[in-house]
C-alpha positions as CSV (number, residue, x, y, z in Angstrom):
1,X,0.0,0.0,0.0
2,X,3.1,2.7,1.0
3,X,4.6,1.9,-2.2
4,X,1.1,2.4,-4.3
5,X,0.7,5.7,-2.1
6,X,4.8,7.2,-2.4
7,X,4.2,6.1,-6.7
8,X,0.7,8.1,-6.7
9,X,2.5,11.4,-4.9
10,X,5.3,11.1,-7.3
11,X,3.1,11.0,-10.4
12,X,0.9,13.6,-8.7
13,X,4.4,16.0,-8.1
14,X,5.4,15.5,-12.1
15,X,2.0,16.3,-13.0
16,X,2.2,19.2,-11.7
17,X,5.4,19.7,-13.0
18,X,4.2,19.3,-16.9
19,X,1.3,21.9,-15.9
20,X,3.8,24.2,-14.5
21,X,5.7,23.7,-17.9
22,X,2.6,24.3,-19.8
23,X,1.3,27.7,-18.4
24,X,5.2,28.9,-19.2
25,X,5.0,27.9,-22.8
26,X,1.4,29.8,-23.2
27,X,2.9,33.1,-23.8
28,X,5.3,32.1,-25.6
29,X,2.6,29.8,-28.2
30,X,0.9,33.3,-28.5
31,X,3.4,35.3,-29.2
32,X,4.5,32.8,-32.0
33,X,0.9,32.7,-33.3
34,X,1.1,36.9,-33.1
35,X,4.0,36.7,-35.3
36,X,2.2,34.4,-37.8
37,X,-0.5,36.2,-38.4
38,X,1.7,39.5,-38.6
39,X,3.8,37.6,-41.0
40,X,1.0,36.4,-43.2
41,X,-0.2,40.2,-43.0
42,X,3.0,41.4,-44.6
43,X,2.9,38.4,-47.6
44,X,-0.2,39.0,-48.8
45,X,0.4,43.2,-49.0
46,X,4.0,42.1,-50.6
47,X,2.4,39.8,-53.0
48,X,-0.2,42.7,-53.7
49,X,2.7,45.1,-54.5
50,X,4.6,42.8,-56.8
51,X,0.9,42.0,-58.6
52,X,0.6,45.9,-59.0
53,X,4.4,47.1,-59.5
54,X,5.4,44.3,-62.3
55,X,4.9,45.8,-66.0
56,X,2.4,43.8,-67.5
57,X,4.2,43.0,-70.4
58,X,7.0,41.5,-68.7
59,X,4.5,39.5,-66.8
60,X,1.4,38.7,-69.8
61,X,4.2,37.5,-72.2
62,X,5.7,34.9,-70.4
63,X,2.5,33.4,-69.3
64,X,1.4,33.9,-72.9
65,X,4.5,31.9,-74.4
66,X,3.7,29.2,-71.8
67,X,0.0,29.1,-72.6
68,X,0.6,28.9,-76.3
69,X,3.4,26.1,-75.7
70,X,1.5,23.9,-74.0
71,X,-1.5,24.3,-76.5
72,X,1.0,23.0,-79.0
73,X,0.7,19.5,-80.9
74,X,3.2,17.1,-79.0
75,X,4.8,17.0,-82.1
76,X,5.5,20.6,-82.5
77,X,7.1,20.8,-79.2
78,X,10.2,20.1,-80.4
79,X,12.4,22.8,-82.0
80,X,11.8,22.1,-86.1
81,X,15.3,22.8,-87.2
82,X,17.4,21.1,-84.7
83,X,20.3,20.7,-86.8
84,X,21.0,24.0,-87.1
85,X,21.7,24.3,-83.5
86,X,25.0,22.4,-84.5
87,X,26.2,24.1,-87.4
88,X,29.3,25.5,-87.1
89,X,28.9,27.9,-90.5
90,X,26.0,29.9,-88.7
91,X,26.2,32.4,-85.9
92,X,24.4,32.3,-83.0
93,X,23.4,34.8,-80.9
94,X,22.2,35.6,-77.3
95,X,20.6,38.7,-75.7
96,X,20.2,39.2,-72.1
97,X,17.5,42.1,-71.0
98,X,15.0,43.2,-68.8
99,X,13.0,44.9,-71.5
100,X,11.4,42.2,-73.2
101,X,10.1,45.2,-75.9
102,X,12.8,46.3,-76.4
103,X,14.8,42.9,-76.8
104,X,12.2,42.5,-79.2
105,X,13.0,45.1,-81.3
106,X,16.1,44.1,-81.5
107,X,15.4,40.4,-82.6
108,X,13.3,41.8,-85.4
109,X,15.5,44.4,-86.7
110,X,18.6,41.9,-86.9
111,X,16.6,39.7,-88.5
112,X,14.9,41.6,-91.3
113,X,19.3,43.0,-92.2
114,X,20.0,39.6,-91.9
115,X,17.5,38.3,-94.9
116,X,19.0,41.8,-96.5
């Protein structure tokens, strides 16, 4: 019976020890949960400035590009002159900009003195 009694105090004494615990970790739970919410605050105004501050050309033709890829025949996936990639007697060229119209306009223009 003593040692059922001194193993019922003992268990009593650690529960009280995990509830002690427990009451010291609610602040800290709710100030994590405050800093979610103030977190999840901030991404959706950031995502809202990005939606508003990116030009939409930079951001309609690459969704464009993709759209009309995937609406593509399987077959026309592939690039149609593949051999030409490996041809040492043509030049190849690459251009690197942030201005997708006026990376265009320099495509085109090379490419109609090209033909000339």
């Amino acid at each position: 019976m003593e040692q059922t009694l001194a193993k019922g105090k003992q268990l009593q004494d650690d529960y009280a020890s995990v509830v002690k615990k427990l009451r010291a970790m609610q602040p800290m739970l709710h100030s994590t949960e405050e800093q979610l919410r103030v977190h999840k605050k901030l991404t959706i105004f950031l995502t809202q400035l990005i939606a508003k501050t990116i030009p939409k050309g930079l951001h309609c033709l690459p969704l464009r590009l993709t759209t009309e890829y995937y609406t593509l025949n399987s077959s026309q996936h592939d690039f149609p002159n593949q051999e030409k990639l490996e041809d040492p007697q043509l030049y190849h060229y690459a251009l690197f900009s942030d201005k997708v119209l006026a990376a265009a306009v320099v495509v085109n223009s090379t490419i109609t003195y090209a033909k000339q």
